[in-house]
VOKOLLUM-311869 format. One record per residue (C-alpha): z, x, y; residue number from 1; chain. Coordinates in nm, 3 decimals. Example, Ala and Ser with C-alpha at 12.3 -4.5 7.8 and 13.67 -1.06 7.14 Angstrom:
// VOKOLLUM-311869
+---------+---------+---------+-----+-------+
|      up |    east |   north |   n | chain |
+---------+---------+---------+-----+-------+
|   0.780 |   1.230 |  -0.450 |   1 |     A |
|   0.714 |   1.367 |  -0.106 |   2 |     A |
+---------+---------+---------+-----+-------+
***
This chain:
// VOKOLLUM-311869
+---------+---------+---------+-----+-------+
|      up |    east |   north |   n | chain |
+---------+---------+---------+-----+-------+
|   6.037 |   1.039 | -10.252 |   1 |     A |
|   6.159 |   0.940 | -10.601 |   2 |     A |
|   5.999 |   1.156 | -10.868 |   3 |     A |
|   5.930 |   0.858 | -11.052 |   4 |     A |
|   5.689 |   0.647 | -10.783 |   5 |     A |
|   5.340 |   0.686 | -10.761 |   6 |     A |
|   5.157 |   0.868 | -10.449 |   7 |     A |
|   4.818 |   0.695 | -10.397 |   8 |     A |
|   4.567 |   0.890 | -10.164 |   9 |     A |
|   4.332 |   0.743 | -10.043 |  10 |     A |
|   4.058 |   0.918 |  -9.919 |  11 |     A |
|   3.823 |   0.780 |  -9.609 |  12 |     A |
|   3.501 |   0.912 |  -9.531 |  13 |     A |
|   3.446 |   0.930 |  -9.111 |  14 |     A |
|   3.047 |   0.935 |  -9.024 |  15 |     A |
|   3.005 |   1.214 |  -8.779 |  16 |     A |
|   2.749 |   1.180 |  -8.536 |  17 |     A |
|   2.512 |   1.467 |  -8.402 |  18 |     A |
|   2.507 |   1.492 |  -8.037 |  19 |     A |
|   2.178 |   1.456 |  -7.905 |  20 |     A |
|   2.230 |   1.598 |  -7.598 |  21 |     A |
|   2.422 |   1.894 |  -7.408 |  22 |     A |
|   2.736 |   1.835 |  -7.250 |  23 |     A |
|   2.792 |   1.956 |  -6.885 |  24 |     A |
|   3.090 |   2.025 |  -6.708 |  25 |     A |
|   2.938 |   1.856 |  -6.378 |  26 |     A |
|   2.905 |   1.509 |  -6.626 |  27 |     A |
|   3.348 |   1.479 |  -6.568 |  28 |     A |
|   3.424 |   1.791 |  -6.321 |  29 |     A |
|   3.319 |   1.949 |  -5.987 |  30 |     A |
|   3.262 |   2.265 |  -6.056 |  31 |     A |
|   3.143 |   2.582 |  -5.789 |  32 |     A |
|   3.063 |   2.901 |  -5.887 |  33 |     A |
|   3.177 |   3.210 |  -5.570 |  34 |     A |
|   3.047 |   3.552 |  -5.623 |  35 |     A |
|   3.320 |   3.756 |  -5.448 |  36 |     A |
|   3.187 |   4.062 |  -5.288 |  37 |     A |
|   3.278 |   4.402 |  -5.470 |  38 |     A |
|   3.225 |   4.761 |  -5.346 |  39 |     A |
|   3.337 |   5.117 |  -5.477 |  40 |     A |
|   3.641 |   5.059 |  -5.257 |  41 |     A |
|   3.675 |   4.661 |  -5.361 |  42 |     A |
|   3.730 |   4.665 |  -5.736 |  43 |     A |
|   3.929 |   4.425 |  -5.860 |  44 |     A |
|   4.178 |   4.453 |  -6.189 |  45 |     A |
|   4.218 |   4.150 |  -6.458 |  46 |     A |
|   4.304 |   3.877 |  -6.189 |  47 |     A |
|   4.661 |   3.732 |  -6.252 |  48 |     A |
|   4.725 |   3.475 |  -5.949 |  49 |     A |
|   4.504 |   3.280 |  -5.757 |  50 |     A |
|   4.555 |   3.055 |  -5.467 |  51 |     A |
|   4.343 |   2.880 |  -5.191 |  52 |     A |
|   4.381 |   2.730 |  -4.814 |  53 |     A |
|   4.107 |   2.535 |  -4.643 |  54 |     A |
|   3.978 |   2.838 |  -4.497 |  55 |     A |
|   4.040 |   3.135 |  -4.785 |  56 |     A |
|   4.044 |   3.241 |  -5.147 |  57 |     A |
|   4.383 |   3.476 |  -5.211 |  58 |     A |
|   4.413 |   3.682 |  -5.518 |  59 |     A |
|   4.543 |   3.938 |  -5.654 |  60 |     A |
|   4.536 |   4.164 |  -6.017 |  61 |     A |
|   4.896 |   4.318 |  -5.954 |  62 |     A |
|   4.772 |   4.597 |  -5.746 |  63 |     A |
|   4.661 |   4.442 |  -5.474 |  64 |     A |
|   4.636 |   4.152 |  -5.275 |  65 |     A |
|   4.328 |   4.067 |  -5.162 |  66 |     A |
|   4.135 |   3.790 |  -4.939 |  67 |     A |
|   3.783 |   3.625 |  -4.923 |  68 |     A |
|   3.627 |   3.350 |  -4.762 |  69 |     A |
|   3.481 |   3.097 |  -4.945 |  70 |     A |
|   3.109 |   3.229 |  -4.966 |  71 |     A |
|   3.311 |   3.508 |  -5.098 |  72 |     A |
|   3.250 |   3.745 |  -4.853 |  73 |     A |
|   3.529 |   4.020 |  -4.842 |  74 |     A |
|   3.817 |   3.979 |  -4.560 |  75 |     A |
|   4.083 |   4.242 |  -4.633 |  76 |     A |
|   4.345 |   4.345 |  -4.812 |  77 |     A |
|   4.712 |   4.457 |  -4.907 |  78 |     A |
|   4.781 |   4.725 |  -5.059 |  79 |     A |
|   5.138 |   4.852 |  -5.042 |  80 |     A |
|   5.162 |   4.976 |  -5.409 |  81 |     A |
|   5.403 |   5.263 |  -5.459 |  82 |     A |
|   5.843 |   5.333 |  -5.506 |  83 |     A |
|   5.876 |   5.365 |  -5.076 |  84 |     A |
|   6.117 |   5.127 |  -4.942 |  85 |     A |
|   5.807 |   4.931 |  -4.757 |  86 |     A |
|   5.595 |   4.919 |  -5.064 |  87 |     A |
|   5.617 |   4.701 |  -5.374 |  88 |     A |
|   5.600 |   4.851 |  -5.775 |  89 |     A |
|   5.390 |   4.556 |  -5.840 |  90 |     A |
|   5.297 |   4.198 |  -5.730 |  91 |     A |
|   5.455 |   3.955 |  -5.955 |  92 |     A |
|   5.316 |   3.621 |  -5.765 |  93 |     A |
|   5.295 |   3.593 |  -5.374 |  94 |     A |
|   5.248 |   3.334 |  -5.130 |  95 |     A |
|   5.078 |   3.260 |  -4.784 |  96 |     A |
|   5.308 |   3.152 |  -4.474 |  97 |     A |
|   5.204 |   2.949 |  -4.200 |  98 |     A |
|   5.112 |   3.240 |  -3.964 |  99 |     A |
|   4.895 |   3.389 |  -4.255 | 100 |     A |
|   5.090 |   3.660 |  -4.361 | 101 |     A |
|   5.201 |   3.716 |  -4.714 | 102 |     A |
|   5.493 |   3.708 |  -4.929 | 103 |     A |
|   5.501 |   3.939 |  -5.206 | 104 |     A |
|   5.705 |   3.962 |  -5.495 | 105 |     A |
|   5.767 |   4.223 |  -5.728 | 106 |     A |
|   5.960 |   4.120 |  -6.040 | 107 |     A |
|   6.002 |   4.524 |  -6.143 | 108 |     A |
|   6.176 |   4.606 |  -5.825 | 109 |     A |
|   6.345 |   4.264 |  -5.775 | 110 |     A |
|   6.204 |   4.274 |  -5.423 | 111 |     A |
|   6.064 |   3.983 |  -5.163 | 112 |     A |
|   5.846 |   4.159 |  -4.902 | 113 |     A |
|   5.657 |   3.986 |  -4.603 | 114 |     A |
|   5.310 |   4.186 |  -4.510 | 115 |     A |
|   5.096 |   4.122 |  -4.256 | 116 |     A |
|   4.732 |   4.207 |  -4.364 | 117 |     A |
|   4.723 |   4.523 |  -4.171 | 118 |     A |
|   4.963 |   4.614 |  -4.457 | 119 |     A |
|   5.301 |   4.603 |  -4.189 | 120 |     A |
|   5.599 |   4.552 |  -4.436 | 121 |     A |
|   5.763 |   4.232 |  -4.171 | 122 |     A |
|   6.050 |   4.154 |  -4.389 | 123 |     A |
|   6.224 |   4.222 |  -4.677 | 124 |     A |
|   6.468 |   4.096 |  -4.877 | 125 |     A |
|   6.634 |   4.286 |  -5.199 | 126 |     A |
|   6.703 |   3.956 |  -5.428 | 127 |     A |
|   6.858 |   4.089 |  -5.725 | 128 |     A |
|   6.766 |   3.879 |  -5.975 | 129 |     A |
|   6.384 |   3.926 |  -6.198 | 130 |     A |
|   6.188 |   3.640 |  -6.071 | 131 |     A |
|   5.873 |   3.544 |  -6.201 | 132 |     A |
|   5.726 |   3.315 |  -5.934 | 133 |     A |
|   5.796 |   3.164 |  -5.551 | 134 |     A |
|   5.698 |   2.869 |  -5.389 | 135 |     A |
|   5.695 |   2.845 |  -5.001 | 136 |     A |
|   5.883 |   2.541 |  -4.907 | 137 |     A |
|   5.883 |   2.589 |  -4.528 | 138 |     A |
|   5.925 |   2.908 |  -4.316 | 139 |     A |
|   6.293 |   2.879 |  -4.381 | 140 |     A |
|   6.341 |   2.866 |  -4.744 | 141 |     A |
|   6.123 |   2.964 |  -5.054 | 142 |     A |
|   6.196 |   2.864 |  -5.407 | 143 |     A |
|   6.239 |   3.227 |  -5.686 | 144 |     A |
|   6.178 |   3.086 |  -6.032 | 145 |     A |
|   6.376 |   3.309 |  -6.296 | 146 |     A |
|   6.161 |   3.261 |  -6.668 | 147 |     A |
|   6.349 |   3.456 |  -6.911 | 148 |     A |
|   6.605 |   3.666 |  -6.735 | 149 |     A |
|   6.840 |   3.676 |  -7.009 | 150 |     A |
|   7.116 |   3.884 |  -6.792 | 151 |     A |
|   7.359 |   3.702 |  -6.534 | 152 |     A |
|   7.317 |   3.362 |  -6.653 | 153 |     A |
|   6.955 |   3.307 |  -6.484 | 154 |     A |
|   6.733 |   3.229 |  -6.771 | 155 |     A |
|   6.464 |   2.971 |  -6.644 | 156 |     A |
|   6.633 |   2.885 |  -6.329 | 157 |     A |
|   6.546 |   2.760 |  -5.970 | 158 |     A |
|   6.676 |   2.997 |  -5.681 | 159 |     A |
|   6.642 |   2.832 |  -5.277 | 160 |     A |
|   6.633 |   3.151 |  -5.087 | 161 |     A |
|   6.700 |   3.158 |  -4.719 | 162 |     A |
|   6.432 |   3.376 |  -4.576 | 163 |     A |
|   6.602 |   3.428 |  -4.277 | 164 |     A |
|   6.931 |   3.536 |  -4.423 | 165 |     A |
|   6.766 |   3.663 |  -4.765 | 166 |     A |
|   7.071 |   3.477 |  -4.915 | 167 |     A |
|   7.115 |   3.188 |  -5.195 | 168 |     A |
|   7.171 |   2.846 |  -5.103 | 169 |     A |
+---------+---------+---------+-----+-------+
***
């Protein structure tokens, strides 16, 4: 602006209306409340991932992976946690396969690993890059999401892995 025009402000006063009334999150959402079952040997950590099926609730707070059904009744777990070669440092994001087992990721050890839930390492794949999250695409492939891998050119990229040759396409 030229230092020689005016600047008029003008100022508008806005009514602002008291609510009479609560607002509920049933009035625009469905909304349903599970109680998951917790024992001395079911505790979970700060949740980090969450995803469902028709028939179960899968989570898991790094450590563990864990499944309910949706009264939340308890169903098992996995827990492969550790530096072996058929355990995982920790769970980055994971997915469910058609058969019901589950893929694991850890982004600290660069590592894809299939478990079945009576923690049986299936697969695993070494995928040398630091992946943040997968997506399933069919029993064939699986998408590795790279956020801010700043080595090797992969910063927030898309990766189609072949999971039966645990090589890029």
């Amino acid at each position: 602006k030229d230092s020689t025009e005016s600047t008029n402000i003008h100022q508008i006063d806005v009514p602002v209306e008291n609510l009479s009334y609560a607002v509920k999150v049933s009035d625009f959402a469905e909304n349903l409340f599970i109680p998951l079952e917790t024992t001395d040997s079911i505790l979970l950590g700060k949740i980090t991932t969450i995803h469902t099926t028709e028939r179960y609730i899968y989570l898991t707070d790094r450590t563990s992976l864990y499944k309910f059904q949706y009264n939340g009744q308890f169903v098992e777990r996995i827990k492969k946690q550790g530096k072996g070669p058929k355990e995982y440092i920790e769970i980055s994001d994971f997915q469910i396969d058609e058969n019901g087992n589950a893929w694991i990721l850890s982004r600290t050890s660069q590592s894809l690993n299939l478990y079945s839930w009576n923690n049986e390492l299936i697969q695993s794949f070494n995928i040398g890059i630091w992946a943040d999250n997968i997506h399933l695409i069919n029993n064939n492939q699986m998408i590795l999401y790279t956020n801010n891998e700043r080595g090797n050119g992969n910063n927030h990229q898309l990766h189609v892995l072949n999971l039966k040759t645990g090589k890029e396409e």
